[in-house]
N, C-alpha and C positions, 0 to 999 in steps of 0.2 A: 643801443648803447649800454658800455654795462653798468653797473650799480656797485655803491659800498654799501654798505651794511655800518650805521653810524649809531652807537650806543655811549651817551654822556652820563656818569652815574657820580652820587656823592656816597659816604659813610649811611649815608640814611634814605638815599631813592634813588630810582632811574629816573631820569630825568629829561632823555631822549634818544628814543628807539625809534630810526626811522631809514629808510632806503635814502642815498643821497648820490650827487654827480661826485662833490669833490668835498673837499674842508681843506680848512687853515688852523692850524694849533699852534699855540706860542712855545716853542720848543727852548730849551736852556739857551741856545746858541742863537735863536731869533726864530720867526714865522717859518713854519714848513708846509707846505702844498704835497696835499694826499688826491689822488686821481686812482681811479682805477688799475690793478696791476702793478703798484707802487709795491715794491720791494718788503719784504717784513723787517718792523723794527722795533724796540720798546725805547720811548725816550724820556727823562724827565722833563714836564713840565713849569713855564713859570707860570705867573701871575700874567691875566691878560684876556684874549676876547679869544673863542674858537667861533670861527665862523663857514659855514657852510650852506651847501644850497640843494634844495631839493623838490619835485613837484613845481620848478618854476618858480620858485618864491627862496631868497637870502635868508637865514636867520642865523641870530649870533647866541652864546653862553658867553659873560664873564665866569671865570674861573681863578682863584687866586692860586692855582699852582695843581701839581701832579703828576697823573705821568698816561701816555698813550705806548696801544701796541697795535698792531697794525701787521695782520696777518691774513693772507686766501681772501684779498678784500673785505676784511671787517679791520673797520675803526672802533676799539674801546677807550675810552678817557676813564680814571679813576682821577676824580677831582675831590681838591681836599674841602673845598666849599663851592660852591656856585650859584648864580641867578642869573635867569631865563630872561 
């Protein structure tokens, strides 16, 4: 199966680099579902939970807003603050 490449970073660290199935990011417009092969896009972020799953195991970030890009199967999030 294939893999994304999921990188959550704020103004001051990376926060999580890791091979993943899928994520959910709070998109301006609501939740969007990132899978594999998912088309490229840069979106604004709002305020809300990104959650994804990888190695078997769910794990979420709040994130108070931002923005993702979503390109050749990498997820990058540039969040304006966050906790793990």
């Amino acid at each position: 199966m294939a893999d994304l490449s999921l990188e959550v970073a704020t103004p001051d660290k990376l926060l999580v680099n890791e091979k993943v199935s899928q994520v959910e990011v709070p998109g301006k417009d609501g939740y969007m579902g990132i899978l594999p092969g998912h088309a490229a896009l840069i979106s604004e972020l709002m305020e809300g939970v990104i959650k994804y799953t990888g190695s078997g195991k769910s794990s979420e970030v709040k994130i108070t807003g931002g923005f993702v890009e979503v390109r050749d199967d990498k997820v990058r999030v540039i969040a304006d603050s966050a906790i793990v």
